[in-house]
VOSE-842026 format. One line per field, with one value per residue (C-alpha): residue number from 1; residue in one letter; x, y, z. Coordinates in steps of 0.001 Angstrom, whole numbers. Layout:
BEGIN
nr NUM	...
rest A	...
X X	...
Y Y	...
Z Z	...
// end
This chain:
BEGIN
nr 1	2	3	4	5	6	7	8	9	10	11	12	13	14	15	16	17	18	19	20	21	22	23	24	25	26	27	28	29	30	31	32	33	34	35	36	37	38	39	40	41	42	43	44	45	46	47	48	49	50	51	52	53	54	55	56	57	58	59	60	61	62	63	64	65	66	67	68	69	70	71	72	73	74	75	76	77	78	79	80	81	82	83	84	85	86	87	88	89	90	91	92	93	94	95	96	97	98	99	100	101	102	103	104	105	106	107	108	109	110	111	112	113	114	115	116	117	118	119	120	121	122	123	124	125	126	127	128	129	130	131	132	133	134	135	136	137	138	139	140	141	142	143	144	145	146	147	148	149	150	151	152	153	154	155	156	157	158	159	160	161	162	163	164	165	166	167	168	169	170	171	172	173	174	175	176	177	178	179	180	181	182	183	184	185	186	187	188	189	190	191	192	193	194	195	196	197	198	199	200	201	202	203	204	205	206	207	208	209	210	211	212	213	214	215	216	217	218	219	220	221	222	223	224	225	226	227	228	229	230	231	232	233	234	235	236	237	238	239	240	241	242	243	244	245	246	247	248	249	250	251	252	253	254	255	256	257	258	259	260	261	262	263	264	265	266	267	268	269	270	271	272	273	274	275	276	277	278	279	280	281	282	283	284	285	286	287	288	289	290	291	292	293	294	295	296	297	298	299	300	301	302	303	304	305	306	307	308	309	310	311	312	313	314	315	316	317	318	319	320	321	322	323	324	325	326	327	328	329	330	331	332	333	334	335	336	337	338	339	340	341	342	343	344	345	346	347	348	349	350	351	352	353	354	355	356	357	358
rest X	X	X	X	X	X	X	X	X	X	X	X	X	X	X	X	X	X	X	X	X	X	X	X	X	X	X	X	X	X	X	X	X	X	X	X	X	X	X	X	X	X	X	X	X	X	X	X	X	X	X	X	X	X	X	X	X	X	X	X	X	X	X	X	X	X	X	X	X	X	X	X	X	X	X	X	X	X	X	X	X	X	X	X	X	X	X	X	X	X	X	X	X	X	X	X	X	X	X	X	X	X	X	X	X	X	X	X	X	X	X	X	X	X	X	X	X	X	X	X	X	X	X	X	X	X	X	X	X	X	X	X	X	X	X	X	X	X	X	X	X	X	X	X	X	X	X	X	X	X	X	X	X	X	X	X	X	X	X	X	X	X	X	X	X	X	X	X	X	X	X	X	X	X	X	X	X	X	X	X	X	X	X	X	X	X	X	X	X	X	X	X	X	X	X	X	X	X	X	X	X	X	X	X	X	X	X	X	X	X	X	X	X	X	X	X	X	X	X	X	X	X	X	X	X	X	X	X	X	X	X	X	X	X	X	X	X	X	X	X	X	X	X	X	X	X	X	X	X	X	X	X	X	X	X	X	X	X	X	X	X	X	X	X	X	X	X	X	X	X	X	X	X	X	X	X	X	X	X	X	X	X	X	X	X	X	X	X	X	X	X	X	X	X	X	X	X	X	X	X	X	X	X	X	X	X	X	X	X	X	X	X	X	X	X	X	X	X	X	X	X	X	X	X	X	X	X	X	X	X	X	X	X	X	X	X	X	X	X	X	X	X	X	X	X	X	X	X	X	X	X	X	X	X	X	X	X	X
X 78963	77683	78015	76220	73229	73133	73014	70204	68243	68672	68194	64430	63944	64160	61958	59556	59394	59469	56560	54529	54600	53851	50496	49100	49885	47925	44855	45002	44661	41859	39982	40376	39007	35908	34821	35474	33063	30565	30676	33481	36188	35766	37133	37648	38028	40019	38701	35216	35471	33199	32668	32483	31076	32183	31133	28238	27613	26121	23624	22720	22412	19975	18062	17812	15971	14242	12472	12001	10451	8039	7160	6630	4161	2004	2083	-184	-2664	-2959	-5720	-5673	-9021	-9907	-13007	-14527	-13632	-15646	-13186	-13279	-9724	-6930	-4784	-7310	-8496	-5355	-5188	-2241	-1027	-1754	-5307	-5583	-8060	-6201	-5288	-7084	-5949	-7288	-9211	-10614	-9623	-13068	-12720	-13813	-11362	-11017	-10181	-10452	-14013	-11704	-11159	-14887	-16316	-19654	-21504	-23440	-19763	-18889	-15156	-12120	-9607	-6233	-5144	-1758	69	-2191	-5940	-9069	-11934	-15176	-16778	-20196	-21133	-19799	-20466	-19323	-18515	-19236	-17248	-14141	-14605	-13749	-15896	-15845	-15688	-17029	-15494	-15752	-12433	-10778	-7776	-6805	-4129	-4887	-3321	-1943	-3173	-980	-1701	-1963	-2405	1166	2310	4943	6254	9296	8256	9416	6887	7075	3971	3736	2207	-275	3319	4744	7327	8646	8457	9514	8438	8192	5405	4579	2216	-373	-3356	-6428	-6947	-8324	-8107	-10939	-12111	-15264	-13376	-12383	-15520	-15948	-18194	-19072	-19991	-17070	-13103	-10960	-7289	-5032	-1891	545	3281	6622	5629	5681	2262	3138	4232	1022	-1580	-4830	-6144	-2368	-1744	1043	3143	5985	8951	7433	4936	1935	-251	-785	-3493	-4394	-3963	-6863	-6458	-3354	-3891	-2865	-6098	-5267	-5744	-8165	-10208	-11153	-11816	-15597	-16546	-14828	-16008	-19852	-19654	-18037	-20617	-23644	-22808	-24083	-22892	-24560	-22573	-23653	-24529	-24146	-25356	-22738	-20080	-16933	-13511	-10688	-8371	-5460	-4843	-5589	-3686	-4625	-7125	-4784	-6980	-10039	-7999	-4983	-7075	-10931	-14013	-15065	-19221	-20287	-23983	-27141	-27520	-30181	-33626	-32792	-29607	-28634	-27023	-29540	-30765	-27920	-24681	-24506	-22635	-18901	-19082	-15410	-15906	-12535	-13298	-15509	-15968	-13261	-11363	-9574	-9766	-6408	-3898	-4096	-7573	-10255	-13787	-14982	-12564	-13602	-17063	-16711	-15950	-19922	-23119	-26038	-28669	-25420	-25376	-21722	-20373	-19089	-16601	-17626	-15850	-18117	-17737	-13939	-15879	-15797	-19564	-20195	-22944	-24715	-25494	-27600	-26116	-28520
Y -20424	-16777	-16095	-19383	-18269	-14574	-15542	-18058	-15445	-13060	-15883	-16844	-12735	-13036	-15884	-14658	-11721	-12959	-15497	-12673	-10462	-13266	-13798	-10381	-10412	-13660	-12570	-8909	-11421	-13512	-10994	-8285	-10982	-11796	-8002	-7469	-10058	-8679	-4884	-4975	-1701	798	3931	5753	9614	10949	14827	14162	10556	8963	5471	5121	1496	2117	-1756	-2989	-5954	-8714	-5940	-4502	-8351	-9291	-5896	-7050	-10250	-8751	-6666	-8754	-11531	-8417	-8024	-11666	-11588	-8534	-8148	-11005	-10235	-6725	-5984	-2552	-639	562	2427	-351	139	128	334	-2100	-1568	-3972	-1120	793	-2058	-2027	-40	1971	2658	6356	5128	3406	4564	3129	-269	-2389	-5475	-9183	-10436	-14092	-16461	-16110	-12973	-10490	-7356	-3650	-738	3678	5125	7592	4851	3490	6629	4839	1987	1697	2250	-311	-1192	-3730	-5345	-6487	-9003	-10953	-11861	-9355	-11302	-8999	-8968	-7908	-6082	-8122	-6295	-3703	-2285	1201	1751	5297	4641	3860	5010	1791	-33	-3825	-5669	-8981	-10596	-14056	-15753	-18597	-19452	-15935	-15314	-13301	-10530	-11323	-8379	-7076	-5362	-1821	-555	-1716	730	3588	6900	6545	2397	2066	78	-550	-452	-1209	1119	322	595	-2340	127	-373	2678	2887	5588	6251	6584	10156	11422	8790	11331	13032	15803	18810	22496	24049	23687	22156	19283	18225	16960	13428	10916	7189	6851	8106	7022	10442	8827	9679	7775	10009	9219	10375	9936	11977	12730	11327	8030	7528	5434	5292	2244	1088	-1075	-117	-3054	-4053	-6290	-9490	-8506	-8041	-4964	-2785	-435	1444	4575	6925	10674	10835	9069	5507	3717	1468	-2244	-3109	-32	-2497	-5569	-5654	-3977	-7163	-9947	-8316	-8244	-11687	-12855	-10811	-8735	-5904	-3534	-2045	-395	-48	3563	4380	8033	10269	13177	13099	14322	11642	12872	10956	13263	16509	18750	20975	18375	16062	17632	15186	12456	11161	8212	8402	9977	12993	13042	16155	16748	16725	13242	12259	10489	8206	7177	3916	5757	8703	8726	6875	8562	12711	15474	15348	11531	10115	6635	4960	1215	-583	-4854	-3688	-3018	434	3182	5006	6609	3534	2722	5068	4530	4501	1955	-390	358	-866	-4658	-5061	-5567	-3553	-5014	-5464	-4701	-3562	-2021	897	1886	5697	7986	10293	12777	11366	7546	5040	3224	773	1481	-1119	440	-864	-317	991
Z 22800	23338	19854	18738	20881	19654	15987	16671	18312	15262	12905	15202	14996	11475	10859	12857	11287	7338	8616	10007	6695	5043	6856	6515	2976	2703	5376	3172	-442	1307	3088	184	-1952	22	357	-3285	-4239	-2113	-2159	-5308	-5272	-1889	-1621	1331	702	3299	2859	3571	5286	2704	1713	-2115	-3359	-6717	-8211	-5443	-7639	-5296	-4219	-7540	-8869	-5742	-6042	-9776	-9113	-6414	-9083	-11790	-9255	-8551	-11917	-12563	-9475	-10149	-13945	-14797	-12559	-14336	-17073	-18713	-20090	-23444	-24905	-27748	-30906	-34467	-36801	-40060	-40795	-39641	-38210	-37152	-34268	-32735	-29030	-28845	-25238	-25369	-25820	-22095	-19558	-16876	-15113	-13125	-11099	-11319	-7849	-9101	-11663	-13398	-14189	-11261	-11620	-9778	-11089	-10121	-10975	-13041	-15104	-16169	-15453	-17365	-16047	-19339	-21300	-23822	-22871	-23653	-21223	-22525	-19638	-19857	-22941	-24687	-24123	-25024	-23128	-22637	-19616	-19102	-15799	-13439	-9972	-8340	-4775	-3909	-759	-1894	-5752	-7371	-9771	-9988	-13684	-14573	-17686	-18948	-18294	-16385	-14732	-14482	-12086	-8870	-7078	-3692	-953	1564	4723	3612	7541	7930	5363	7150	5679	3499	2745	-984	-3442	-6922	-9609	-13379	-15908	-18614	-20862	-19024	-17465	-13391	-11068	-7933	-5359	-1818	631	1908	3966	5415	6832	6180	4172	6312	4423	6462	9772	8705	6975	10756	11326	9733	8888	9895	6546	5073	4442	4185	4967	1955	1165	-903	-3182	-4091	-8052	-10932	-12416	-15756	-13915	-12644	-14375	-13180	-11153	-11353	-8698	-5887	-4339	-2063	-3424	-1779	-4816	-2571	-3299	-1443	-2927	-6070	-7632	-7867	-8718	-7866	-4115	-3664	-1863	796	-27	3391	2434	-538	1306	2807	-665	-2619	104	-660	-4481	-4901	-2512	-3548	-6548	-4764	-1861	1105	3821	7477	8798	12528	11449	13350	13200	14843	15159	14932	18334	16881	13549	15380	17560	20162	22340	24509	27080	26057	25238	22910	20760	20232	18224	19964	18443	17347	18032	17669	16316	14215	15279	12152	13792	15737	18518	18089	22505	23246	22343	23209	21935	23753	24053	22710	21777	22696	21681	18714	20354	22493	19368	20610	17696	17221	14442	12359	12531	12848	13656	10055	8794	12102	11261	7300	8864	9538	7953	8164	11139	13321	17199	18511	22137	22312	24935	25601	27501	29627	31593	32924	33096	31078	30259	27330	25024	22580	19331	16078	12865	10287
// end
């Protein structure tokens, strides 16, 4: 009986055994097979404790499609600008690529577009746009934004499509975004530096009236087209190229809300100088955020008798001014004749200030 019960123990052992090889062979098939067909063949290199993905080929399939739904979206709301041609002959009419001035991108569907002041460097220029699938066009009026150095085109077309505008203050160091050249070619590039540009001390001081922030990009000069647009891979854009810079999108908005509205643009001028606290170093003893004012302030200003030399304006409508937004860009969101508050700090105290814009 001893013996009976020995040999059904070893025979249970066994079993047990045989039945547990057989289920990690089975969970290694199945789970082997589901991480293959995501991530395909994975090394692991025991010298430097790498992880190789020699065949990622759900992610290089998604990233595909990812891109060519970008394309889709941006490229036809792109136009690109030629100098007018003469020419009698047949072959001689035809624009080559090397012939482009540059890019510009498609606001309304009648035929509004935006392009660099690099690009239509002549008001009075006689010009052709090739839009999508190769349409020509003629410029019948155009508009320059000393500002922001755009100009604005008017040809006669319908049903154009539109670009979609992203939020180009969201934009962060590193962020990768795609843009199409004049050749129809994708390049890809990272954000750099998002800043201002200071090389002397004097450059510190800005204006109200001016934008200084530069975006820069990780691209190759001879990837860079002119008025090319820059966008994410949801295919919004986020700004355009110009000498070299990428202009944010929302530097571009008031200017496009006044020219579709007015076909003309006027900026409002608060008339000051000012350091921007937030891209400096060295002053933490005034205060982190702000515009310190630099003085004396003109008698043609709005704030001229009401803001002084040393002020730091902290707030715009309670709208505080900081790294992101600085107290030109707030400024470029009203018309001229407007009244705002400014939140002022003075002296250790905060008082609120109302303030005509010019």
């Amino acid at each position: 009986m001893e013996q009976k019960s020995n040999n059904n123990l070893i025979i249970t052992v066994l079993i047990a055994t045989v039945f547990g090889l057989l289920s990690g062979v089975v969970g290694y098939l199945v789970l082997g097979s589901i991480f293959y067909s995501w991530f395909g063949q994975v090394n692991l290199n025991e010298k430097n404790g790498n992880v190789v993905i020699e065949q990622p080929r759900n992610v290089v399939v998604s990233q595909d499609l990812q891109i060519k739904q970008v394309e889709n979206n941006i490229l036809p709301t792109l136009a690109t600008f030629y100098p007018a041609k003469k020419a009698v002959n047949i072959i001689d009419k035809v624009y080559l690529p090397s012939e482009a001035l540059g890019q510009g991108i498609v606001l309304t569907a009648d035929g509004w577009l935006v392009t660099s002041d690099q690009v239509l460097t002549n008001l009075s220029g006689d010009y052709v746009v090739v839009g999508y699938q190769n349409k020509q066009y003629t410029i019948e009026q155009m508009i320059h934004d000393s500002l922001t150095g755009v100009v604005f085109a008017k040809i006669s077309a319908n049903n154009l499509t539109v670009v979609q505008w992203g939020d180009s203050d969201k934009l962060i160091p590193g962020q990768l975004l795609v843009g199409i050249t004049e050749r129809k070619k994708v390049v890809f590039t990272n954000v750099g530096k998002i800043d201002y540009e200071f090389i002397t001390r004097q450059d510190l001081w800005q204006s109200s009236e001016n934008l200084g922030k530069k975006i820069s990009l990780a691209l190759a000069s001879d990837m860079v087209s002119e008025g090319m647009a820059m966008a994410d891979f949801k295919g919004q854009v986020l700004g355009l190229m110009r000498r070299g810079q990428m202009l944010p999108a929302n530097y571009l908005m008031v200017a496009i809300k006044m020219v579709l509205e007015k076909q003309a643009i006027k900026y409002p001028t608060l008339g000051i100088k000012y350091l921007d606290l937030s891209h400096v170093d060295g002053v933490l003893n005034i205060a982190d955020n702000g515009a310190l004012v630099a003085g004396p302030i003109t008698k043609t200003s709005g704030a001229y008798g009401k803001l002084l030399e040393n002020d730091v304006i902290k707030k715009v409508d309670g709208v505080e001014l900081n790294a992101f937004k600085s107290l030109s860009e707030i400024l470029r969101g009203y018309r001229p004749g407007d009244k705002i508050d400014l939140t002022v700090l003075r002296k250790n105290q905060e008082v609120i200030i109302e303030v005509q814009l010019n």
